[in-house]
TORLONU-237039 format. One record per residue (C-alpha): y, z, x. Coordinates in steps of 0.05 Angstrom, whole numbers, plus 5000, padded with zeros to 4 digits. Layout:
<nodes>
YZX...
</nodes>
This chain:
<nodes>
320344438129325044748066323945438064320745417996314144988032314645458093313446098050308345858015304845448072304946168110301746508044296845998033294246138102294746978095287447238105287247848052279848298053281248767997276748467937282848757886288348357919285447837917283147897847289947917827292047447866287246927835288447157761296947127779295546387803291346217741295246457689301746227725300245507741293745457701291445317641285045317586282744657555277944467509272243967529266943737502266644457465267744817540272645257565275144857633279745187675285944847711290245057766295844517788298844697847304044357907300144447962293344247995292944948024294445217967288044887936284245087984286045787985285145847911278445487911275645937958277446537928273846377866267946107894267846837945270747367894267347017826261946607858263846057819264145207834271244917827273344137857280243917867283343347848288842917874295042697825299542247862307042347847311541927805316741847763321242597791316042937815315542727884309142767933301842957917300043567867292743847873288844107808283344567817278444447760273244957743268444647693261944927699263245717674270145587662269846187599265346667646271546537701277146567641273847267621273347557697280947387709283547707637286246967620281747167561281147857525274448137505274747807437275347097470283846977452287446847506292147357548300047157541301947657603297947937659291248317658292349067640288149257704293148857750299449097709296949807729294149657797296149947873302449687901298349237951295348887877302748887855304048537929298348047913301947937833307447687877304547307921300746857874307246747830310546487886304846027911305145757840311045637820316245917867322045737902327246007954334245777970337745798033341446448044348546508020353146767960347346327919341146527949335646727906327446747900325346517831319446407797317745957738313346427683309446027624311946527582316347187575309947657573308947347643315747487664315948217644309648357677312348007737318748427741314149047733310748867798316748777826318749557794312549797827314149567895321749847895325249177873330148967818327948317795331148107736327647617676332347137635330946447590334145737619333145187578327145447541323445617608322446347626324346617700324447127748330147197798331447627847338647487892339548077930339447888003336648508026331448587962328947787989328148038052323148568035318648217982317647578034315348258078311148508035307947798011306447738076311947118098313347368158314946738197318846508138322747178136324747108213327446338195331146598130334547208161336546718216340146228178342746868134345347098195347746378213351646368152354447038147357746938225360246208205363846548132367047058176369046548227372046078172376646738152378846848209380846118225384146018152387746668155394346348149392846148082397246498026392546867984388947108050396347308075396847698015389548038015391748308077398348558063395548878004390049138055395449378098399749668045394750048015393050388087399850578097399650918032392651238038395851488112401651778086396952128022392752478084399752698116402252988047395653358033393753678112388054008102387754008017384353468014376753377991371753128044369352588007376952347996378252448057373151948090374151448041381351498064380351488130374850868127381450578097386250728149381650528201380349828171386949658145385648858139378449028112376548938042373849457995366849117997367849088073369749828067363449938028358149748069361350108116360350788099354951178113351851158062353950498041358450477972360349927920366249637919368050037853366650697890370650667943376650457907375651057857375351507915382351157945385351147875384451977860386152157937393651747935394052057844393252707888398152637928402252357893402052937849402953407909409553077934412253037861411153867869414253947932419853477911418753007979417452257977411552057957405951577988409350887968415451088003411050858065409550188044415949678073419449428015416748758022409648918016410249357950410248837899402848777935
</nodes>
């Protein structure tokens, strides 16, 4: 099964108690793959979602939480959409339901974002905001440098208030416009991780980190194997050129030299072939690439300076003469 239809086959199938979550749960799924129509001078209500579960789980909730009827009905696929979508139709009450869920305000117009008692809910409601968005109209790619979890909003109020669930919960999700439709992405690994946690994928998150894993082992194994190729050959010179120079920086400055220097330069000299991203996540705590090259670049300007005082070579005097044009 993709991962996309595992997540939300595992969601669909979550048992939540807390009358609030699901609340917003239900109003999330309604105003994200819903929508108000006009019949016969009625407000009906329409949900279209991917999966029979799905359905289900949404028809219950509104029968249990708002006590109201809904049916679901069968579209077969065609044309690109491929396989079965299910609509949950709620005609009987369908304003009463509109007006519990905030897809209407208390003058009757409709709500363009989320309820304001959702938007300012607990974190386990902001949990629940996340968990209906993806159930709607979510997706996840397999891990890699393109992963991401995004979710399809009807409109940029929706969005916002989606990335300020996301806030709430410790996340950077981040809104932007494709072709006219509004989305929510989120493409940290680590950030992924934790919101399939916290929807309550667990199962999925074990299969995800898995192949994350998968792929992370088979990148580095690819590097090693192509490490012949030229502009590897010269990553690592450059690598090893710049750890002879951060060495001989630590030699000119003894004991002169600032801590925090002083580890970056020594993460360096220790990992000569690594990268300064590699270098990064190595520290404790962790760095960006940016910040550990700042801290390299001011420790060999130091000493630099240092030797120009003392009048004694200087740190690129320990780099062979092949590797300095590196």
């Amino acid at each position: 099964m993709a991962l996309t239809a595992s997540v939300k086959d595992e969601l669909s199938r979550l048992e939540i108690r807390r009358s609030s979550e699901r609340k917003a749960e239900v109003s999330t799924m309604l105003r994200f793959c819903g929508g108000l129509h006009i019949i016969s001078g009625r407000i009906v209500i329409e949900a279209e979602v991917d999966l029979a579960s799905t359905a289900r789980r949404l028809r219950a909730a509104i029968a249990e939480v708002y006590g109201h009827t809904s049916e679901i009905i069968v579209v077969s696929g065609g044309g690109l959409r491929r396989g079965n979508r299910y609509v949950v139709r709620v005609v009987r009450d369908g304003e009463s339901l509109a007006r519990q869920t905030g897809l209407l305000d208390g003058r009757g117009r409709p709500v363009r974002g989320l309820p304001s008692v959702i938007v300012n809910g607990s974190t386990a409601d902001a949990e629940a905001v996340w968990r209906g968005a993806f159930l709607s109209h979510g997706s996840l790619t397999e891990p890699g440098r393109s992963s991401a979890l995004e979710i399809t909003c009807p409109g940029p109020e929706s969005a916002l208030a989606l990335v300020g669930a996301a806030r709430r919960l410790g996340l950077v999700a981040k809104a932007r416009e494709v072709r006219g439709v509004d989305r929510v992405v989120i493409r940290d690994g680590e950030a992924i991780a934790q919101l399939l946690t916290r929807m309550g994928a667990h199962d999925a998150l074990m299969v995800w980190e898995e192949r994350r894993m998968r792929k992370e082992v088979r990148a580095t194994a690819n590097r090693l194997a192509n490490f012949d190729d030229a502009n590897l050959r010269r990553s690592a010179q450059a690598a090893v050129a710049a750890g002879a120079r951060v060495d001989r920086a630590l030699e000119i400055l003894g004991e002169e030299v600032p801590e925090h220097l002083k580890y970056a330069g020594a993460l360096r000299v220790a990992h000569k072939q690594a990268s300064l991203d590699e270098l990064g996540r190595m520290a404790e705590p962790p760095m960006t690439k940016d910040a550990i090259a700042g801290r390299i670049r001011r420790l060999l300007a130091m000493a630099d300076k240092r030797a120009s005082e003392l009048g004694i070579p200087g740190t690129e005097a320990s780099v062979p003469l092949d590797m300095l044009e590196h």
